[in-house]
N, C-alpha and C positions, 0 to 999 in steps of 0.2 A: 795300048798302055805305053806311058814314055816316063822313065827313070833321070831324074837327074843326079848327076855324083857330082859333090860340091866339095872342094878342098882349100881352106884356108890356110895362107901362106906368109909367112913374113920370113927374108931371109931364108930363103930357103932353096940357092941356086944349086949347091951342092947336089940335095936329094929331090927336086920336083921333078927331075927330066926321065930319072928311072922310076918314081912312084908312077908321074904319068903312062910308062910304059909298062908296068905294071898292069894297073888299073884297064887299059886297052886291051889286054890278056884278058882282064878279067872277064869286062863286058859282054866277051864271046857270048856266056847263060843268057843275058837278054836278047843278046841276036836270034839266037836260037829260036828263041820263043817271037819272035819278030815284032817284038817293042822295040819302040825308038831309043835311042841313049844321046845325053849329054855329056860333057864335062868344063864345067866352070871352074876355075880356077879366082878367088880373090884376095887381087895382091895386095897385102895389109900393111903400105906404106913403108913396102920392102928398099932399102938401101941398094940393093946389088941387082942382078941380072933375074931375079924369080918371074916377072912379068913374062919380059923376053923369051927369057928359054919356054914358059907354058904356051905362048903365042907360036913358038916354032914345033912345038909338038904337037900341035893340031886344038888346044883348048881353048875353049870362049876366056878373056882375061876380064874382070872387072878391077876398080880399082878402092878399096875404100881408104881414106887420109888418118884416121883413128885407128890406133894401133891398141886393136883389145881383141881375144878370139871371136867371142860372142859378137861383138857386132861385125867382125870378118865375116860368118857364118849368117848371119841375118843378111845384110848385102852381095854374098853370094846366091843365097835363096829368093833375094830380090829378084833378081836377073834371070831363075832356072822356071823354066817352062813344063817340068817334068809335073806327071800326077803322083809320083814319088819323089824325097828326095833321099838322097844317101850322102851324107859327111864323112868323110875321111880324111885324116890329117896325113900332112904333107910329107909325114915319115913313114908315114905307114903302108902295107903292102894286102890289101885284099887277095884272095884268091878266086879264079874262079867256079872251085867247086863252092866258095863262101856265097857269090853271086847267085848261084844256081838256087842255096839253099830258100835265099831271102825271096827269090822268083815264085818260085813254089810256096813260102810267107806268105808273100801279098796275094798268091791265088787263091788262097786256103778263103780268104774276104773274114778272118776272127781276127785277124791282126793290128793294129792301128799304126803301133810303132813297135819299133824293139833293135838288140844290140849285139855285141858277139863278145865270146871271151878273148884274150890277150894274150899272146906270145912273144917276147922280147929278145931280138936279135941279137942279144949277148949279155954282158955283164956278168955277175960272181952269183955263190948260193944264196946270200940274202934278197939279191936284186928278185931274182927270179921264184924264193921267198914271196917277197910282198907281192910279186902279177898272181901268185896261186893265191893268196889272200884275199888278192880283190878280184880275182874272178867266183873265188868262192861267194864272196858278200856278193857279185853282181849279178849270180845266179839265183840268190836265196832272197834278195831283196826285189830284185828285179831293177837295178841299177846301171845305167847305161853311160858306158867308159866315151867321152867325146870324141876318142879317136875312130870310131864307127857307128855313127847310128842309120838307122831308115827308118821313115816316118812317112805316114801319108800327109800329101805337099797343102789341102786344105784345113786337115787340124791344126798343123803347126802354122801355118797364116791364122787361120782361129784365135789359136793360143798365141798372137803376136810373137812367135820364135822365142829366141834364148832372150835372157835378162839382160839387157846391156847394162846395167849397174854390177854388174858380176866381171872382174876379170881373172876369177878361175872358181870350178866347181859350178859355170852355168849350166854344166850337161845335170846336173842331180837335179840343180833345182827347176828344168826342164821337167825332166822325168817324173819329179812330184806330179804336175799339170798333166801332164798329159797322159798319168793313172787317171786322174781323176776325170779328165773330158772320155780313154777308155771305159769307164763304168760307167758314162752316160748313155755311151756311145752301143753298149753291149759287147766291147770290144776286150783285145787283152794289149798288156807290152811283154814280150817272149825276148830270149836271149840265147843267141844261138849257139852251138858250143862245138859242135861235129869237126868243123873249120875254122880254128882261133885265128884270129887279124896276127899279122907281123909284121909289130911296130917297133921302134927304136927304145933301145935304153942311153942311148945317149945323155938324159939329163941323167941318171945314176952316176954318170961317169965325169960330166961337165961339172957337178955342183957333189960337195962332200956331202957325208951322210948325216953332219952336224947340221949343214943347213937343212936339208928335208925336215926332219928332227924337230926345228926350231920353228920351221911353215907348220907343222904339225900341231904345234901346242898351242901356236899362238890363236891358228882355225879354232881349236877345241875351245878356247877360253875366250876369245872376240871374234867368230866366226864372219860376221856382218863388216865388221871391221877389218879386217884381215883381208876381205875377199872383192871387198869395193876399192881397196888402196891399191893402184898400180906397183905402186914401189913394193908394198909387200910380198906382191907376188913376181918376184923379179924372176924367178925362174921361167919363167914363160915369155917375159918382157926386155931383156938387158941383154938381148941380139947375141948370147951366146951359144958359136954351135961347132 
């Protein structure tokens, strides 16, 4: 068995060299079990040193010139050789008792894909409000947060990957598909919950509560619209961090 961990990056000199370090923590669960492990890193037409520093910390670097996640994540999945892949964004901090659990996932063989709940390294009661919300919705729906998922690496080639007409909310509409290739498949998407991922509240804190707010209504009322406009989605896109 070989795992690949894919992390798309843009701008991200700050925190890639301690996720990357992280993440090698975590990997330990698949050594154990004596799976091979990757780490590709793809640098999403990053400004600064994001490349660089993954290159010196031992990661495969690819480079994509389109600065959108979804296709970050499709061109990093290009490159992984793994018969799993596992995405983690470039803020975020798996564990490796989280590893462990997803190992024992894929051994179970009823799994296809699936995702973990959410733990936010800071921010006020409301911030950490809304992660309990959406890990509630992404337990009950079975909805999987983009900042971890694992999926086996031939359905998501199947299902041509994330949407690249999406520059945000491509992990849902992911998720829709690949229920549906699970119930072909005899399979499920499960969501882990033992060992929440810890990931960044940083945009809570970068962008006021009037913008989220306003990405919020505009999704609900021109969803399609809202989600294929780079500029709408500037939270994710306008290099702030």
């Amino acid at each position: 068995m070989k795992v690949s961990i894919v992390i798309p990056a843009f701008n991200e000199e700050k925190l890639i060299g301690e996720t990357l370090r992280r993440i090698q923590d975590a990997i330990v669960a698949f050594k154990e079990r004596q799976w091979q492990t990757e780490i590709v890193v793809c640098d999403n037409n990053s400004t600064d040193r994001t490349g660089e520093l993954a290159r010196q910390a031992g990661a495969s670097v690819v480079f994509e010139p389109v600065n959108q996640i979804g296709r970050a994540r499709n061109s990093g999945a290009r490159a992984a050789s793994g018969d799993w892949l596992i995405f983690v964004d470039a803020d975020s901090h798996p564990s490796r008792e989280l590893f462990a659990e997803v190992a024992d996932t894929i051994t179970s063989g009823k799994v296809l894909a699936g995702g973990c709940t959410v733990k936010l390294d800071g921010g006020s009661f409301w911030v950490h409000r809304v992660a309990g919300l959406w890990n509630t919705a992404s337990r009950t729906l079975h909805l999987l947060a983009g900042s971890f998922i694992f999926c086996d690496a031939s359905a998501f080639r199947e299902l041509g990957g994330f949407d690249e007409k999406l520059y945000a909310s491509e992990e849902i509409e992911l998720t829709k598909r690949l229920k549906r290739l699970a119930k072909v498949r005899g399979k499920k998407i499960v969501i882990l919950h033992r060992y929440p991922l810890i990931t960044s509240a940083r945009k809570m804190h970068l962008y006021s509560r009037g913008e989220h707010v306003r990405f919020l209504f505009k999704t609900i009322f021109n969803w399609r619209g809202t989600l294929t406009n780079r500029d709408a989605c500037h939270t994710w896109y306008d290099g702030r961090r």
